[in-house]
N, C-alpha and C positions, 0 to 999 in steps of 0.2 A: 481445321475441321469445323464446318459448322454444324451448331446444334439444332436440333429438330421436334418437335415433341408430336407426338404419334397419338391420334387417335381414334382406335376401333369404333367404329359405326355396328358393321356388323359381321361376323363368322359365316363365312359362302359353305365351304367345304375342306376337307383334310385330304389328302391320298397321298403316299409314298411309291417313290419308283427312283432309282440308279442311286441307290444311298441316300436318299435325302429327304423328310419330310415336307410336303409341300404345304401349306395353309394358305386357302382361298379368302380374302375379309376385303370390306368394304373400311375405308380408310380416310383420316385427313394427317397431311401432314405439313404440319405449315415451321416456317424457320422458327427458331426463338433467340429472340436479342441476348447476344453474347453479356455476359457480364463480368467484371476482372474478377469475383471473389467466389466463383465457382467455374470449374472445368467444363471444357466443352465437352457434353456429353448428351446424348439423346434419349427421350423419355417417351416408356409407351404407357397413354392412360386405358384402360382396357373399363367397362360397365360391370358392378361386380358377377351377376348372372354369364356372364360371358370368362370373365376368371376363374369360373367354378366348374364351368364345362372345358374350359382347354386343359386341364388334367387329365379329364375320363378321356376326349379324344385321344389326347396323344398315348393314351395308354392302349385303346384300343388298335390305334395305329400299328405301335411299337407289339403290342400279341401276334399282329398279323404278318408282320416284317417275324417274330420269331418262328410260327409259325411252318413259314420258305424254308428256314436256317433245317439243314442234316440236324438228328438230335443228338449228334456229340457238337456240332457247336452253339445248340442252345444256351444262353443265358439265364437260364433259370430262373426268370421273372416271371412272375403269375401270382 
C-alpha cells in the first residue's frame, strides 16, 4: 500500500443519496516517502476552519437522511 497525505484546499459541497455520504472538496494529494519505522498509512491535513465546519455538515446531512427514515426506525439523534 502506498502512503498518501491529503490535503484539503477547499469544502465544494455535501449531499447524500443510495446510503452514502458524498463530500465535494478541492484536494492535493501527493505520495509520501515510505519510511521503515512507520506504517503505511495515509494522512488527511484538513485548515482548522474547515475541521470545525465538517461536524455541523455532516450532522446536518445525517438529520436529513433521519428525517426520510419511518419514525420507528429513527435513530434518535437530535
Amino acid at each position: 500500500m502506498k502512503p498518501y497525505d491529503i490535503e484539503v484546499e477547499r469544502l465544494e459541497s455535501m449531499k447524500h443519496g443510495k446510503g452514502s455520504i458524498e463530500i465535494d472538496i478541492d484536494a492535493q494529494v501527493l505520495p509520501r516517502p515510505a519510511r521503515d519505522d512507520q506504517p503505511a498509512t495515509r494522512c488527511l491535513h484538513l485548515p482548522v476552519e474547515y475541521a470545525r465546519s465538517l461536524p455541523v455538515l455532516l450532522n446536518q446531512q445525517l438529520a436529513e437522511l433521519d428525517e426520510l427514515q419511518p419514525k420507528s426506525r429513527r435513530s434518535g439523534r437530535r
